[in-house]
N, C-alpha and C positions, 0 to 999 in steps of 0.2 A: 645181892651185891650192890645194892642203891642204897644211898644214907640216908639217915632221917630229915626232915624238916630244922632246917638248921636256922640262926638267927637270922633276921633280916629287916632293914629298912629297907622304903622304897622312897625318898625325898619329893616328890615334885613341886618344882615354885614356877608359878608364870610369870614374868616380867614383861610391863610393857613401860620400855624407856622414852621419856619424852625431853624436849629441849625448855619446857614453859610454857606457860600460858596457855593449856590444853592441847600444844600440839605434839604428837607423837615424833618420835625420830621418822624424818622426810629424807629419803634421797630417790633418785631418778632411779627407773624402770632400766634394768641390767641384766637381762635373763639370756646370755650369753649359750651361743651354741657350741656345744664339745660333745668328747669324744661318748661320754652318756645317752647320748639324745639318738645316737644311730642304735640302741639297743633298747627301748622303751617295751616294756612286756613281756623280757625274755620267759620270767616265771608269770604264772597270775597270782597277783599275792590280793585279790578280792576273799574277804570273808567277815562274816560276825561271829561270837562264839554264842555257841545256847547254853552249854555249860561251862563251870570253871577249867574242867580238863577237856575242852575242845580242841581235838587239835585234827579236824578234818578237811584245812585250810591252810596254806602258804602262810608264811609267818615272815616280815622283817628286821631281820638281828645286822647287826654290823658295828666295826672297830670292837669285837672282843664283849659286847652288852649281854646280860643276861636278863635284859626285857626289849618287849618283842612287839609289833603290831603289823598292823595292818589295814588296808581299803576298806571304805565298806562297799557290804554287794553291791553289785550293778542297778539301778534305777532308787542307791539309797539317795533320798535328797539333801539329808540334812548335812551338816559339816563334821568337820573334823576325823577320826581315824578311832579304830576298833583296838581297843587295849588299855593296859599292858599287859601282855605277856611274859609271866614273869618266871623264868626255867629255873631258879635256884629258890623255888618255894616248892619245897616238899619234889616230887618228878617234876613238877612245873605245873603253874595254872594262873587261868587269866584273874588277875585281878582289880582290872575296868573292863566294862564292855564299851565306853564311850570315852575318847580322852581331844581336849581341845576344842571342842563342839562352839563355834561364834557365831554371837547374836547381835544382829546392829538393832538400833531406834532411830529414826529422826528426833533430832533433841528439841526440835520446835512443835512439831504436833504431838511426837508419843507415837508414833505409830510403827510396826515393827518394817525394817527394811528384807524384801523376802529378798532370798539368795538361792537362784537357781544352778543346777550344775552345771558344769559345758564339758569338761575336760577331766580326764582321770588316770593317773601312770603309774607303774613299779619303773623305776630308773634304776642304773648304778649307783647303789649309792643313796638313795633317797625314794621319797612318796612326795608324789604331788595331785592337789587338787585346785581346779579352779571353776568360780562362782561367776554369776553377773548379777546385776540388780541394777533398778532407778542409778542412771548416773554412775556406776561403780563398778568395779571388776573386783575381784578378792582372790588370790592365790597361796596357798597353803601346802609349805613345803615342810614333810620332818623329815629328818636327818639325824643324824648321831656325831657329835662335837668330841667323842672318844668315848671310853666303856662305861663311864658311869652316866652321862649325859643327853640323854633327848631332845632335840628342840623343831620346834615349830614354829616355822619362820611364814606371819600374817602379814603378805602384803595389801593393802588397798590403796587403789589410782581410782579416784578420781574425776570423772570428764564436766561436771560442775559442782560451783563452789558450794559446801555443805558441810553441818555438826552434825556425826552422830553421836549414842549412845552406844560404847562397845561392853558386853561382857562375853565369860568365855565357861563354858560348864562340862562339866565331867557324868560321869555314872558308875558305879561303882559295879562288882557282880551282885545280884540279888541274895546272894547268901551271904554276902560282907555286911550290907548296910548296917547292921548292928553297931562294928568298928566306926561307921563313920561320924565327927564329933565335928564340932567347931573348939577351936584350942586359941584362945587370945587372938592371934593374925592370921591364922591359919584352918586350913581346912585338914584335919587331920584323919586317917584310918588306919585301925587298928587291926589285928585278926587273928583270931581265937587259939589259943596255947602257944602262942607266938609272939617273941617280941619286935614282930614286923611290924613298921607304921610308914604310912605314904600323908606327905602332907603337901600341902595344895598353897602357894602362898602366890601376891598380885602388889610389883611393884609400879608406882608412879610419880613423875618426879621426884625419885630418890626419897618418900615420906608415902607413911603409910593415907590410902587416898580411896579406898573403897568400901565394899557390902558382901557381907557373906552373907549367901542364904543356903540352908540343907531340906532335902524335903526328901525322906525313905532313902532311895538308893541315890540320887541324886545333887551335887552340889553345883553351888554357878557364883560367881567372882564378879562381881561389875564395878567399873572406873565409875569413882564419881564424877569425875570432870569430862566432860564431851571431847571426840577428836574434832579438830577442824581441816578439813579436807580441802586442798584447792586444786580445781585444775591440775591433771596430765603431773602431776605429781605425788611421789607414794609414799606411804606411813606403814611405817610397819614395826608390828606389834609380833612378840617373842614370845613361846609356851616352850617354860623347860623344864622336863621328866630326867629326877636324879635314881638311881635305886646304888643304895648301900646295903651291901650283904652283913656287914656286920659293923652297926655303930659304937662300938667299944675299941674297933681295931681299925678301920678304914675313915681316912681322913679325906676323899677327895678334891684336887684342888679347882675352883669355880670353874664354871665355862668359861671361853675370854666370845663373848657375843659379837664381837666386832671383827673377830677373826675365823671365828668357828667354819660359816661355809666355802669360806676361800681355801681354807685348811682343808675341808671332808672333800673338795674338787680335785686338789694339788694330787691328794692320796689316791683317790679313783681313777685320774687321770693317768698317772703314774702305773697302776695297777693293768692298765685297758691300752696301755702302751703295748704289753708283751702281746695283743692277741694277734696282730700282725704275725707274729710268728708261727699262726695258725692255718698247718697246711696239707693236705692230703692228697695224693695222684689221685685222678678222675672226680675230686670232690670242688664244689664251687668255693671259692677263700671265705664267702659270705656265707656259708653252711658250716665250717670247719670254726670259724672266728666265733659265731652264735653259739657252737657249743661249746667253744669255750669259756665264752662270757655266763652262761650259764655253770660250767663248772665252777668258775670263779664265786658266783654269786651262793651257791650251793658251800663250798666251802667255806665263803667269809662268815654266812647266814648260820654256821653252825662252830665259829670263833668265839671262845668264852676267855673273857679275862682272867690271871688270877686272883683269885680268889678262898676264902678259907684254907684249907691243906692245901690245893692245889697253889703252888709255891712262881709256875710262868703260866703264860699263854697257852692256849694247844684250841685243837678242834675236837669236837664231840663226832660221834657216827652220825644222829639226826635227829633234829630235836621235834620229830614229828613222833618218835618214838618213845614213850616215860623209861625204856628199862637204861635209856643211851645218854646219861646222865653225866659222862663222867667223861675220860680218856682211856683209850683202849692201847697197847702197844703195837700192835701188828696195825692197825689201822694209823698210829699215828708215825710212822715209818711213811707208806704211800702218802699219807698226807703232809708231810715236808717232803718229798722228793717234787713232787706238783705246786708247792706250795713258793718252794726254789726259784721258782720259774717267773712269779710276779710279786712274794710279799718273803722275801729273806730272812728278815727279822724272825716272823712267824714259824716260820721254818724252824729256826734257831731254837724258838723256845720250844715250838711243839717237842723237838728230842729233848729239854732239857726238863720238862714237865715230865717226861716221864723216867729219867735217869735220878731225877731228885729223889726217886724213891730206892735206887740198884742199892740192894742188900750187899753184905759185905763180901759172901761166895759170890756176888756176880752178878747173881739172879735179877729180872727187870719183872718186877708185878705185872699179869694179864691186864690190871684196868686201876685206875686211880680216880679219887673222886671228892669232890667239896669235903666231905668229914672222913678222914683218911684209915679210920675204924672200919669204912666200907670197902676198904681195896683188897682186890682178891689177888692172894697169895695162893691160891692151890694149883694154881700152873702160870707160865708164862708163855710168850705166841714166837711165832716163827722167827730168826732171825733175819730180818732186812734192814738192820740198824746202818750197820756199816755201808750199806748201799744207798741208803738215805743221805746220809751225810757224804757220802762223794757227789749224791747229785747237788748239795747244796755248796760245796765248794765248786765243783764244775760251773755252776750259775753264778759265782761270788767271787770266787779267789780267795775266801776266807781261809788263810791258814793260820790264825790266832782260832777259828772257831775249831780245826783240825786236833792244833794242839792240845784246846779245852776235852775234847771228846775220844784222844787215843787211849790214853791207858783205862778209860770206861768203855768202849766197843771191846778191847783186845779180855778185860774179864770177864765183861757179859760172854764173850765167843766159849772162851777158856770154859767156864760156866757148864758150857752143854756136854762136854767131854769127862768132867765129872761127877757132873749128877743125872747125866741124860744116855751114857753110854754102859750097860751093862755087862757086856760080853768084853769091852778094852779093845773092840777090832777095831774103834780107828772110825767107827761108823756109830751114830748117835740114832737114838730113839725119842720121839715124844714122849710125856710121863705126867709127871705130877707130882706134889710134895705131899698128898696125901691118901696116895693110894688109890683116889676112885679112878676108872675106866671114865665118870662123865667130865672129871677135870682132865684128864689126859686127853679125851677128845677134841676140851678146849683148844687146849695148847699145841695142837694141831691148825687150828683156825676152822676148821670143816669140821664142824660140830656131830655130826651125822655122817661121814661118808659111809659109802659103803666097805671099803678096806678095811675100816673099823669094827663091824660087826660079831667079827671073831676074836677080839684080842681079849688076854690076858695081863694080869699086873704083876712084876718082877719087882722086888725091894734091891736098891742100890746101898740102902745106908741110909740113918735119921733125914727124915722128911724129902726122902728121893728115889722115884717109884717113874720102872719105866713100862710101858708098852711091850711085850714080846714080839717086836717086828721095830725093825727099819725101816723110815721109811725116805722113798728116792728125793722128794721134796723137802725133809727137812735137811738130807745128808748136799744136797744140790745149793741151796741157798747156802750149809758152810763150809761149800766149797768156795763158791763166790766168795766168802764175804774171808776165806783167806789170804784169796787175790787180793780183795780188795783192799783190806787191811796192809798187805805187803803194798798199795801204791800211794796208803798214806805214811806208811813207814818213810818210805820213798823221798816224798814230798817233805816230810818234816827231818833229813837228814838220818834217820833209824835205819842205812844199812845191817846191822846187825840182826837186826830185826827185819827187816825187808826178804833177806833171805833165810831166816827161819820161817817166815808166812810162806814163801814159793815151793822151799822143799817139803811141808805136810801140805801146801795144796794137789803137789806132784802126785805125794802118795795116795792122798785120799779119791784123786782125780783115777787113779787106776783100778782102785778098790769098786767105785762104784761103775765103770765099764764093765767092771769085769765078774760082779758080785750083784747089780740090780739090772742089769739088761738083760731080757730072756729072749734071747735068737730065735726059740722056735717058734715064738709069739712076734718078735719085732718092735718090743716095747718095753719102755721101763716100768719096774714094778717095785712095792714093797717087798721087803724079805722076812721071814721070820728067823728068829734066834735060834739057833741051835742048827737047823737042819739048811739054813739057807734057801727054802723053799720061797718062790714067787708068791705071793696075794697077786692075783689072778684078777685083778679090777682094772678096765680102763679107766682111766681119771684125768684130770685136768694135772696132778701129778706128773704124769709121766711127761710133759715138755716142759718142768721145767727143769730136766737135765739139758735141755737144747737153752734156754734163755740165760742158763749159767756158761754153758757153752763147754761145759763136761763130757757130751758126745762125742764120738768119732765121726767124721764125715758120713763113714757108712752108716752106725747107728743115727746118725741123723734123718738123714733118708729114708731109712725103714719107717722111725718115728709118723716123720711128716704125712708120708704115705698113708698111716692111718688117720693122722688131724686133717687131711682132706678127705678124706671117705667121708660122702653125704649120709651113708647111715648110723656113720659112730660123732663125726664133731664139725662136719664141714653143714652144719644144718641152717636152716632161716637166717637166726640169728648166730653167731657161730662159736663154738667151742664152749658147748655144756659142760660141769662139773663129772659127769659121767656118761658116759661112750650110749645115744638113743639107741642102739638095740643092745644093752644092757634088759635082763628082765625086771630088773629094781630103779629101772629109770622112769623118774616121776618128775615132769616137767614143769608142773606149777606149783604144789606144795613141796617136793619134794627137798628145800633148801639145800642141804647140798649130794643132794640124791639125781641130779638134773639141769635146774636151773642154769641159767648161764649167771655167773658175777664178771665185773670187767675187770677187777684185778687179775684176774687168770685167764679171760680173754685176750689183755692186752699182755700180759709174759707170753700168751700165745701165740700174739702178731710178731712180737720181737724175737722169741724163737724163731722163727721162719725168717730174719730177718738176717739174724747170726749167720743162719748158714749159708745165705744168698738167694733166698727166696724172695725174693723184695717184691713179683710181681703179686705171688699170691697172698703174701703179708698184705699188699694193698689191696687185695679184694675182699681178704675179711674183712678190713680195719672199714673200707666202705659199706660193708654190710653190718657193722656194730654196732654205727653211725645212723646209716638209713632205715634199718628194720628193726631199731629198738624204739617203739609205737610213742610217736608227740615227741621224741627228743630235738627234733629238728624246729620243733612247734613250743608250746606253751608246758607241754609235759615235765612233772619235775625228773631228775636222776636216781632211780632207784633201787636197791640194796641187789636186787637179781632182776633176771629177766627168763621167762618164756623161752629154749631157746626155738619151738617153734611156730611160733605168731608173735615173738615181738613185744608182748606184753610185757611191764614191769610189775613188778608183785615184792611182798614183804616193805620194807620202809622208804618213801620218798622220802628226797631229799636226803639221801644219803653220801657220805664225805668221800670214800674212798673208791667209790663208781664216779663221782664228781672229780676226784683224783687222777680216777684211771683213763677217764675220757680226756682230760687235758692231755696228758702226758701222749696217748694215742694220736691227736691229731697236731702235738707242737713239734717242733723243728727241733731238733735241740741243738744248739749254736757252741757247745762247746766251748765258751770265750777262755775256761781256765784248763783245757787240757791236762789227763793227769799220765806220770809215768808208763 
């Protein structure tokens, strides 16, 4: 389900602007403190790669780029940053190991100016590094001026009057060097069955003013004309990394240099405004705020532009992973509800990236991707559309975006009843369009559960193929999302429609009290077709008839009662995919045989929360927080967890654990109230 290696440039030009007579653009030392600087380290993004597909190391994406860098290790000396990493070359792979690397000279002896390190950061937002030497300081910031643009912003101050010699040099991965040319002004790279090329260009006084030199994998850029440096005042010279996915179709427009980093502040700032809103009973605001800020960074760190097929924005699962290339639909639901919260816009397109695809019966594609030949059609994921977009009006007030997205929620819904419903009771099945058990698994999202293990495939009609069983989570979410559909009916004046959604949520609301809840058990279950028989698996399934809030009081309680038993889900970490004394409970590989994920963790806090459990909703939510191992620390957010010891296992830096921890510990402030 991954595309192929598709066209691509990768642009980079270094500019260093100067005013005359060898002196560089000067203005005074302004390294202002904000809301960035209280979060310095949140992830460790230190690494070098050893191979092109390295990805054993934190990587820096941000504003929607699909290249990537990073620190170098700890005690590297030399300058500059590790990359690019470039995610829409083939699954992705680095193609620099060295980008921005600065050399000074004394222009009167020749002799090289050493530059030792003092200082080294991941911020919001940015990388920084700073140097000292004879007489001078050096600090070197990159950042991202929007999705196509990298820049590396070289300051030097100073403290006596002095010329150097600056140049600035790259390295390419050892298996490119081939690609790499000298092209008339430029330093160009090419690479192999590809019509990717990264070119390297060095402006000066507005006229071309320098020396290329290439040597193996190596190139370096030097000014012919010396800086002149005086005193307690700074020069600073610009490195900017373009990458263009496809130079037949993508025009992008320049960087504006002079506004760029006031620009990437205003937007971080902006962003680092909501974590204030971060807040948990018995937890410190300064532990609840950190993982936010980590969520945040974990989500924006996997923001890709559009690009190729993909038609808006959205978020990827994690680009630590080669298979998570693309946009997934169930994941990108969570990922605008969270996303709501500090970046709207984003929001916005993530549902519309993946609606750009709703077939005409309805249907929304499991996963979309750069070459749209790779989008999987053979199932689609749970619905949580509708639930997405009220949390993104809730957060906005958007009812032009309401209006944009009703009559594509109400067919996606429509959709599941008749292609996903085989018996017509009013009760839908996962399935698939074509017939296999492993795409119908998909389209469950729990790849693996155990509820699964026994089913069979039912033919509804041309490419629509269901599961023999019901199951309580997928019938619970449309329940939900008939409600919820009836309060944007509401909102957008569709009485008529407002109560058509109330009276099939009525019904369906009785159907499954009365049709998936086993009394003698105390818990909700799958049903099979025909005989109405329970599947007999504890699962992370069975509350979210309590988060839709399709329970009865009584059914609720019985629920609860087992999601706090320390031997079935009230464990270390809490609320496993499947009940620990299950005999098929496997906690560390077991994906979703075990594992804890926070998407169902946290519909497990807020179940409890529905019903008036608020105390012990807050002792799991502090135990999701504090004994899932380094989250509180430097640890990234990852795809499951351990639920006993804590460990994170399968993919860091994944979107919708990043998702689901925001949402856990934010306030939600309701500013748009719905019906």
């Amino acid at each position: 389900m991954r595309p192929p290696v598709k066209l691509l440039i990768i642009a980079a030009t270094i500019a260093v602007f100067s005013l005359g007579g060898g002196e560089a653009w000067a203005e005074p030392v302004t390294h202002r403190a904000d809301a960035a600087t209280s979060y310095l380290d949140v992830l460790d993004l230190h690494g070098a790669p050893q191979t092109p597909t390295d990805r054993s190391f934190n990587i820096f994406f941000d504003a929607g780029s699909w290249h990537g860098y990073s620190l170098p290790v700890a005690g590297d000396p030399a300058t500059g940053f590790s990359g690019p990493f470039v995610h829409s070359l083939g699954d992705g792979q680095w193609a620099g190991a060295r980008f921005a690397q600065l050399a000074l000279r004394d222009t009167s002896s020749k002799q090289s100016i050493s530059l030792n390190p003092t200082d080294s950061h991941a911020a919001p937002g940015y990388l920084v590094r700073q140097f000292s030497g004879p007489g001078l300081t050096v600090r070197q910031t990159l950042f991202f001026a929007d999705s196509w643009h990298a820049l590396v912003r070289i300051e030097l101050t100073a403290t006596t009057l002095q010329d150097v010699d600056l140049s600035v040099a790259g390295r390419v991965m050892p298996e490119q060097q081939a690609g790499l040319v000298k092209d008339g002004d430029t330093v160009a790279q090419t690479f192999a069955n590809s019509s990717s090329k990264l070119t390297t260009r060095l402006h000066a006084d507005g006229a071309p003013a320098y020396r290329i030199m290439l040597a193996g994998a190596d190139y370096r850029i030097a000014l012919e004309h010396s800086l002149h440096l005086k005193p307690k005042q700074t020069v600073t010279v610009w490195v900017e990394q373009t990458l263009v996915y496809d130079v037949h179709a993508d025009k992008p427009t320049p960087a504006d240099l002079a506004t760029a980093w006031t620009q990437n502040r205003a937007r971080w700032d902006n962003y680092l405004k909501s974590v204030t809103a971060s807040h948990l009973a018995g937890l410190p605001d300064a532990t609840t705020r950190r993982v936010s800020v980590k969520a945040m960074l974990t989500l924006l760190g996997n923001w890709r532009a559009a690009r190729g097929n993909l038609h808006h924005d959205g978020v990827i699962p994690s680009y630590s992973n080669p298979d998570f290339n693309g946009f997934w639909s169930w994941d990108s639901w969570k990922h605008a509800a969270a996303l709501a919260r500090f970046a709207p816009e984003l929001a916005r397109d993530q549902m519309r990236a993946m609606f750009d695809y709703q077939a005409a019966d309805g249907m929304v594609p499991d996963c979309v991707y750069l070459d749209k030949a790779a989008n999987n059609w053979r199932d689609t994921k749970p619905p949580l559309a509708v639930w997405a977009t009220l949390e993104i009006y809730r957060a906005t007030g958007d009812k032009a975006f309401l209006a944009e997205m009703y009559d594509k929620l109400a067919r996606y819904h429509r959709w599941w009843f008749t292609a996903r419903d085989h018996d017509h009771d009013g009760l839908a099945e996962y399935g698939s369009t074509d017939g296999s058990k492993v795409a119908a698994r998909w389209e469950s999202g729990m790849d693996n559960g155990v509820r699964f293990d026994a089913i069979s495939m039912l033919r509804n009609g041309e490419g629509a193929w269901s599961m023999d069983q019901a199951s309580v989570d997928l019938n619970a979410y449309l329940y939900k999302e008939k409600l919820d559909l009836a309060q944007v009916a509401a909102i957008l004046g569709k009485t008529r429609d407002q109560a058509q959604w109330l009276n099939e949520a009525a019904a369906m609301k009785t159907a499954i009290q009365q049709r998936m809840f086993d009394k003698a058990r105390g818990y909700f279950f799958d049903i099979k077709l025909g005989s109405g028989d329970p599947v007999r698996v504890y699962g992370s399934e069975g509350w979210t008839a309590l988060w839709a809030g399709v329970a009865t009081p009584d059914q609720a309680r019985s629920v609860i009662r087992i999601m706090l038993d320390p031997n079935k889900f009230a464990t270390f970490m809490p609320f496993p995919t499947l009940a620990a004394d299950d005999p098929h409970f496997s906690p560390i590989k077991g994906y979703w045989r075990g594992p804890v994920w926070i998407d169902q963790a946290y519909f497990g806090v807020e179940a409890l929360r529905h019903y008036g459990y608020d105390r012990q909703a807050d002792q799991m939510a502090r135990r999701l927080v504090l004994n899932a191992k380094g989250l509180a620390q430097q640890a990234p957010m990852y795809e499951n967890y351990d639920p006993l010891t804590g460990r994170g296992y399968q993919s860091p830096n994944f979107s919708w654990a990043a998702a689901s921890y925001l949402l856990l510990v934010h306030e939600s402030t309701n500013e748009h109230d719905v019906p």
